[in-house]
C-alpha positions in Angstrom: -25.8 19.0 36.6 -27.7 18.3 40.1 -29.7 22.1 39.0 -30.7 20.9 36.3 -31.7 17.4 37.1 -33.8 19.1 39.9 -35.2 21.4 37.3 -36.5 18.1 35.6 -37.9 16.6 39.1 -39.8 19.7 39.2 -41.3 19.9 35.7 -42.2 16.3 35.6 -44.2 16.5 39.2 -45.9 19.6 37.5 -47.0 17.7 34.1 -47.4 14.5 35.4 -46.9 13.3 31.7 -43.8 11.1 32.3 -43.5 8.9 29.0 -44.1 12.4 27.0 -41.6 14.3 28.4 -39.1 11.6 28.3 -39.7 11.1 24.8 -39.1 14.8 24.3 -35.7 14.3 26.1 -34.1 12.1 23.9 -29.9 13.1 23.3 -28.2 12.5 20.5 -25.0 11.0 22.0 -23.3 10.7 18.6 -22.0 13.9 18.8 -20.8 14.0 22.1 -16.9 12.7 21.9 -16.5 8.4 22.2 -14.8 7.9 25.7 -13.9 4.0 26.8 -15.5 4.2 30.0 -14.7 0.1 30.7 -12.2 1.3 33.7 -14.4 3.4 35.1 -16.7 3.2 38.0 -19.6 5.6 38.5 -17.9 7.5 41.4 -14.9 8.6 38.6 -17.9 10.0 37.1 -20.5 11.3 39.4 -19.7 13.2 42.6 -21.3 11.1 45.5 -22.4 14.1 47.0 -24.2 15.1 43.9 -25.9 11.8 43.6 -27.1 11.6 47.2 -28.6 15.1 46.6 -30.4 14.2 43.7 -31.3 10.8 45.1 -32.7 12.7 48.5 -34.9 15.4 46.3 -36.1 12.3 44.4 -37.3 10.3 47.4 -38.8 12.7 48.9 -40.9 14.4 46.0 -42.3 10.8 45.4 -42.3 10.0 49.3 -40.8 6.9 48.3 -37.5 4.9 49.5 -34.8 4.9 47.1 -30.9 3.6 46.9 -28.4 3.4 44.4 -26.1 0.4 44.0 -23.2 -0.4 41.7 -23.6 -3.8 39.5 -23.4 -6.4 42.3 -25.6 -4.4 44.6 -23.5 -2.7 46.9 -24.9 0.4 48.3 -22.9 3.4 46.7 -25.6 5.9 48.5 -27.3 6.2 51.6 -31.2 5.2 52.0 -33.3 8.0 51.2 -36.7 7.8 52.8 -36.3 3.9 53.6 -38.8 2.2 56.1 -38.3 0.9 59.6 -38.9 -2.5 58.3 -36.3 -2.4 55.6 -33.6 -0.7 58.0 -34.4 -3.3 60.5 -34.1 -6.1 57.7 -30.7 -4.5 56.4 -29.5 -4.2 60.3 -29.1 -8.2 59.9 -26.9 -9.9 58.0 -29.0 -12.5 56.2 -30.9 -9.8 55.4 -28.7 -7.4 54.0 -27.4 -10.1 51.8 -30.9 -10.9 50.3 -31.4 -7.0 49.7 -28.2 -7.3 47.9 -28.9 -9.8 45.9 -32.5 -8.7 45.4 -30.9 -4.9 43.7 -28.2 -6.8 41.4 -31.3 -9.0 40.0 -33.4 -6.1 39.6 -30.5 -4.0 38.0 -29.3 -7.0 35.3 -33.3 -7.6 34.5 -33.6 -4.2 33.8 -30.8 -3.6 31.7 -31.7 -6.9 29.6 -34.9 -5.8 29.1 -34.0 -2.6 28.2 -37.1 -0.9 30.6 -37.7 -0.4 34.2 -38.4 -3.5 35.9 -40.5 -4.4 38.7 -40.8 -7.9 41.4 -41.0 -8.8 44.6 -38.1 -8.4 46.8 -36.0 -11.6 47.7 -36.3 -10.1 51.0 -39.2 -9.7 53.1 -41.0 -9.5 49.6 -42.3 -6.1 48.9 -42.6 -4.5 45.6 -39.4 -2.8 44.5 -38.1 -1.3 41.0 -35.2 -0.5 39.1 -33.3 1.2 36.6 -30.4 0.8 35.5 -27.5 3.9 34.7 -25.6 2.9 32.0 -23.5 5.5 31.1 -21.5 5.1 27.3 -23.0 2.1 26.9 -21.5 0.6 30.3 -23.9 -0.7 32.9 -22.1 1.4 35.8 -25.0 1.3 38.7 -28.6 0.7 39.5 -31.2 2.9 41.1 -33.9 1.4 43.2 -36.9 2.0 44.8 -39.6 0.4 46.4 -40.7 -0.6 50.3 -44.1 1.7 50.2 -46.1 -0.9 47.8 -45.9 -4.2 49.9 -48.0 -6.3 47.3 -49.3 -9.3 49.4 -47.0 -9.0 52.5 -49.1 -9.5 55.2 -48.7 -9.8 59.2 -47.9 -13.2 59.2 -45.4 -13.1 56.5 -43.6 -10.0 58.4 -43.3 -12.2 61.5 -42.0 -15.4 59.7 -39.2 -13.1 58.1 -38.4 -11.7 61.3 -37.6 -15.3 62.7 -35.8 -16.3 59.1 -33.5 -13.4 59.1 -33.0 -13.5 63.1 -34.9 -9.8 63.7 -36.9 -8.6 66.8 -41.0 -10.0 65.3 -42.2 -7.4 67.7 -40.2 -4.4 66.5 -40.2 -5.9 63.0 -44.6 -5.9 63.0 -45.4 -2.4 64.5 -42.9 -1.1 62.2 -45.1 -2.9 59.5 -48.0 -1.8 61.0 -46.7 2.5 61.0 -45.7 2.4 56.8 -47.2 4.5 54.6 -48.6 2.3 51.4 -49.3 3.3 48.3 -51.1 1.2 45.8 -49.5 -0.8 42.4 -50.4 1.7 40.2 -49.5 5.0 41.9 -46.1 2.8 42.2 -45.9 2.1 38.4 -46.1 6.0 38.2 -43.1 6.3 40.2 -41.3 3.9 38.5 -42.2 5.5 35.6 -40.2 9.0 36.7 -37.5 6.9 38.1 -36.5 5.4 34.6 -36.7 8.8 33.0 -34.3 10.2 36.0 -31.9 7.4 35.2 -31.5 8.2 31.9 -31.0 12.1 32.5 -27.9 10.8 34.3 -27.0 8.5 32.4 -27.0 11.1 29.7 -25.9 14.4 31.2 -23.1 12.0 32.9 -21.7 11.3 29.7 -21.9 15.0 28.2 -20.4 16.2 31.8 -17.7 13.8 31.2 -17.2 14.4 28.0 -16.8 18.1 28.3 -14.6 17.8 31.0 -12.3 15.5 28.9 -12.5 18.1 25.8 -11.2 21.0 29.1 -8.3 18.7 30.0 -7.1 18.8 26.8 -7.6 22.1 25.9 -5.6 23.2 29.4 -3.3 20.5 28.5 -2.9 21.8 25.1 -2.4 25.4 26.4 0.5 24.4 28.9 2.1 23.0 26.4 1.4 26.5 24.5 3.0 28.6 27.5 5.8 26.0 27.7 6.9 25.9 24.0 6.3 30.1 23.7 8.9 30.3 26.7 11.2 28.4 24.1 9.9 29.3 20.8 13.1 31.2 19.5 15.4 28.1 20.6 12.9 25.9 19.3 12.2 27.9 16.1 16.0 27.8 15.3 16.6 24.3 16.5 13.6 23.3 13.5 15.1 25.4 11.2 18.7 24.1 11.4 17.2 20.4 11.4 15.4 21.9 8.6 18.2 23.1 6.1 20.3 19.9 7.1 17.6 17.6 5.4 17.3 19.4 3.2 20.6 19.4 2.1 20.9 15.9 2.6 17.9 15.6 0.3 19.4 17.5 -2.5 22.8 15.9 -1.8 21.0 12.5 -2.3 19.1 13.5 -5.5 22.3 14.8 -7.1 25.3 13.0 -5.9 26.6 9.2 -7.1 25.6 6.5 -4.7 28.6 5.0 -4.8 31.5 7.2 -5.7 29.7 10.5 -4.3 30.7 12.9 -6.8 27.6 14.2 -9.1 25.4 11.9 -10.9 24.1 11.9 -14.6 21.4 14.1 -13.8 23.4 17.1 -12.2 25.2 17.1 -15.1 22.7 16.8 -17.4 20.8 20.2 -15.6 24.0 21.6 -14.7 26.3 21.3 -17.8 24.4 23.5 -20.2 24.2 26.7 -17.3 28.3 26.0 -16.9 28.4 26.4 -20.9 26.0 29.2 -21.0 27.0 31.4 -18.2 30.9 30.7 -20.1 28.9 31.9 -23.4 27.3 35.0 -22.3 30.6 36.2 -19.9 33.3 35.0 -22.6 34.9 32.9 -20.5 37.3 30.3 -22.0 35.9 26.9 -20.9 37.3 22.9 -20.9 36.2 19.8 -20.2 37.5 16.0 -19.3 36.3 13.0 -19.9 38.3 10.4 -18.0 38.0 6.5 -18.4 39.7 3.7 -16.4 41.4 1.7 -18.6 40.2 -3.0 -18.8 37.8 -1.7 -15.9 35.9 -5.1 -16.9 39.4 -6.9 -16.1 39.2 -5.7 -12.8 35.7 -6.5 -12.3 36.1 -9.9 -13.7 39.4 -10.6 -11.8 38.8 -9.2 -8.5 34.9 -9.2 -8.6 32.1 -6.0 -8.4 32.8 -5.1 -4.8 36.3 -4.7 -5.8 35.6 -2.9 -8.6 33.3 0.1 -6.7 36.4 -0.1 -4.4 38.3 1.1 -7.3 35.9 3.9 -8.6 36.0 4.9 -4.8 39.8 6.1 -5.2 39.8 7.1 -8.0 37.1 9.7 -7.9 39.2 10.7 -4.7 42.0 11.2 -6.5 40.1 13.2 -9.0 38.5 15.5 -6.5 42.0 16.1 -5.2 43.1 17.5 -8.0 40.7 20.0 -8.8 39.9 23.6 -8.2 37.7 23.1 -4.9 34.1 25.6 -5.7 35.1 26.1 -9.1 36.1 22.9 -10.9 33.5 19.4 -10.6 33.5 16.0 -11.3 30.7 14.0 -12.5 30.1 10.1 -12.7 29.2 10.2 -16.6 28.8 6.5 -16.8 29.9 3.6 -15.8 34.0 3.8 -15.5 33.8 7.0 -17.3 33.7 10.7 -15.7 33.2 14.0 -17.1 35.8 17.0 -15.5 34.4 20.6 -15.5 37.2 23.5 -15.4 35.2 26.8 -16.1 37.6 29.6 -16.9 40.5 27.5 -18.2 41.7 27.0 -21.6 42.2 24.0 -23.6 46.3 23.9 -22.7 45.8 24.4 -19.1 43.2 21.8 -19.0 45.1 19.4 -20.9 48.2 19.9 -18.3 45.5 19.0 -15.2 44.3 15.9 -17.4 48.7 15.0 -17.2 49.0 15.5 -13.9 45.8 13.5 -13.1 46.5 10.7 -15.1 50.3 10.7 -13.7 48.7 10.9 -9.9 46.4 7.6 -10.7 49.0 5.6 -12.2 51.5 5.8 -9.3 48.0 5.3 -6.7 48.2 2.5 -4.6 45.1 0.9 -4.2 44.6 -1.8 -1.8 41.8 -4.3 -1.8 41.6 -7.9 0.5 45.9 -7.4 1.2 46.1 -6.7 -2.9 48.1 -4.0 -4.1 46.3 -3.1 -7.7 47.1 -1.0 -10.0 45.1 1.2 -12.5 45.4 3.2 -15.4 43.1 5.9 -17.4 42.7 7.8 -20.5 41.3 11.2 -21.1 40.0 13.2 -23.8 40.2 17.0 -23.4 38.0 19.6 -25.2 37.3 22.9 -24.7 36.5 26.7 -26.3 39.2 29.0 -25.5 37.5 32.2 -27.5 33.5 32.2 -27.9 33.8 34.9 -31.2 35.5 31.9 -33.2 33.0 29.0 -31.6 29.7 31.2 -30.6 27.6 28.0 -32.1 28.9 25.4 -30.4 26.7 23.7 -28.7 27.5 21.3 -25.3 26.8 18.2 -27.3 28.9 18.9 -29.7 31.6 20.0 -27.3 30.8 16.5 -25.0 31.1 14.7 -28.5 34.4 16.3 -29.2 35.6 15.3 -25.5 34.5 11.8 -26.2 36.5 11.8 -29.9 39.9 12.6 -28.7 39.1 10.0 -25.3 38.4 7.4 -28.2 41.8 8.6 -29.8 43.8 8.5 -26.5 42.5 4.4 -25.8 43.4 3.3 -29.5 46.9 5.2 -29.2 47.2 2.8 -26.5 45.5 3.7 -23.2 47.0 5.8 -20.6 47.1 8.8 -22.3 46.0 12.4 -22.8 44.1 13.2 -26.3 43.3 16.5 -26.8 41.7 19.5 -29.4 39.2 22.1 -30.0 35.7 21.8 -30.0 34.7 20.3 -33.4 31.5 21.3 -34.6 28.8 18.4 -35.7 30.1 18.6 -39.5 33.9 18.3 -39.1 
């Protein structure tokens, strides 16, 4: 960044054309990144060193004397170029406050005004400029100049300082007497090149910093790159196993009861009709179960809801138990009522696990708030035993035939197994 600032000091003392060139040096910022620069300082920025370069070349190019302060006027540079009369002012302390003072006021009235700004010193009174560097839209420091135009500072003046500010008047007026001045307008000049310099910094600053941001996270980003290829097989297989386990649990959510956890009316609605068509196509003898709890509103009323769920609980537990684990499923087909799938089984063998089942949940024991209840259920068994004699049944008709001999089995008086072929929709 110093190179090319330098490049600048050097094309601008060739042209001479200040305003131009800074015009034809205007930086769209927007598309440099947006960094919150309120916590920093200009030294997290700029490297000192750099600064003090640039601010040497400058000050002597333009044989002028020149400083940089932060905000409240603290020197963050050197002098560059600065009189004997200011560094003999400045080797006091009244008047190294007043210098101080004099920079921050210069610095704010710049800013404000948006332009380099020029006054008399609150000092010893000579002409002196700034500009502010205000870097992301944060007033960070102020460069100065000034000392060579001393405006209307005259003998007298220099000698009635010397005795304010408790400086040697002799010293103080042949030091006076030995600067080099330059006039108001060769001064303007200067001041001219000095606002365009602090914007440069104020500009590159931000695009150095910037940049340097956008590296740190791109060697960031590759660290992390080595570190995670070191691991990428563990890490791979760690994801994929988290993977497949929500996954499942997905699916096992979108198929399976909420409250009993057996399948739900959709799995068997998608699931039903492959069962009967894959029994279809390989001839398989097929049944099916529909099971009902017998007065389940009793229970509900009785005993209330939460007791009621309690009950479904078991006895889907006890239904489960019973079954063909892979082979054989249960599904909640409404409210109290399930539907039983035994692939490869006929009708009789069916009907013999609807006994046992029904046997098995009479003699449960099912215990609810230090209650012992007991529970009965009714089932209606259907099935095809040979597919050349029911090729056209259809799974409706063979749920509806389920449902007919469970209707049977509650008005024979509950707590029974009904059972018979598939009946087709006409008989």
């Amino acid at each position: 960044m110093l190179r090319i600032l330098k490049d600048h000091i050097n094309i601008v003392m060739a042209t001479g054309n200040f305003k131009q060139y800074r015009n034809n040096q205007v930086h769209d910022l927007s598309k440099i990144r947006k960094i919150d620069l309120k916590n920093y300082s200009i030294t997290d920025i700029f490297n000192i060193s750099d600064l003090q370069k640039l601010q040497d070349t400058f000050a002597k190019a333009n044989k002028i004397a020149s400083t940089i302060t932060d905000t409240t006027g603290e020197a963050i540079t050197r002098p560059s170029n600065h009189s004997k009369v200011c560094a003999m002012v400045r080797k006091t302390k009244k008047g190294l406050e007043k210098c101080i003072l004099s920079g921050r006021a210069l610095g704010i009235m710049s800013l404000n005004k948006n332009m380099p700004c020029y006054i008399k010193c609150q000092s010893i009174g000579f002409i002196d400029a700034a500009a502010p560097i205000v870097i992301g839209g944060i007033h960070m420091a102020n460069w100065l100049i000034g000392q060579n135009c001393i405006g209307d500072v005259d003998e007298k003046r220099v000698v009635s300082y010397a005795r304010e500010i408790g400086a040697d008047k002799d010293e103080l007026l042949n030091a006076f007497k030995e600067m080099n001045v330059i006039s108001e307008i060769e001064f303007k000049e200067k001041l001219e090149f000095l606002w365009l310099m602090a914007n440069q910094i104020s500009t590159l600053s931000y695009q150095s910093l910037s940049y340097k941001n956008m590296l740190d996270l791109l060697e960031e980003s590759q660290k992390k790159l080595k570190k995670y290829k070191n691991n990428l097989e563990i890490t791979v297989k760690q994801r994929t196993i988290e993977l497949t386990k929500a996954l499942d649990e997905i699916k096992t959510v979108s198929i399976k009861d909420g409250l009993t956890g057996c399948y739900n009316r959709g799995f068997i609605n998608e699931n039903f009709p492959r069962e009967i068509k894959r029994s279809r196509r390989y001839k398989n003898p097929v049944s099916i179960i529909l099971c009902d709890i017998d007065h389940f509103k009793n229970v509900n009323d009785t005993f209330g809801h939460q007791c009621g769920d309690h009950v479904l609980k078991e006895i889907v537990s006890c239904l489960e138990g019973c079954l063909r684990k892979d082979i054989d499923w249960v599904g909640r087909y409404g409210g109290e009522e399930f539907l039983i799938v035994l692939p490869f089984t006929e009708i009789k063998n069916a009907v013999s696990i609807a006994e046992r089942i029904r046997k098995t949940i009479s003699y449960l024991p099912i215990e609810y708030n230090e209650k012992n209840l007991k529970v009965t259920t009714s089932f209606g068994v259907s099935g095809i035993d040979q597919w050349s004699l029911s090729d056209d049944i259809s799974c409706e008709a063979l749920l509806n035939s389920a449902d007919i001999y469970l209707y049977r089995a509650k008005a024979d008086g509950r707590n029974r197994v009904a059972f018979g072929p598939a009946l087709k929709k006409s008989e």
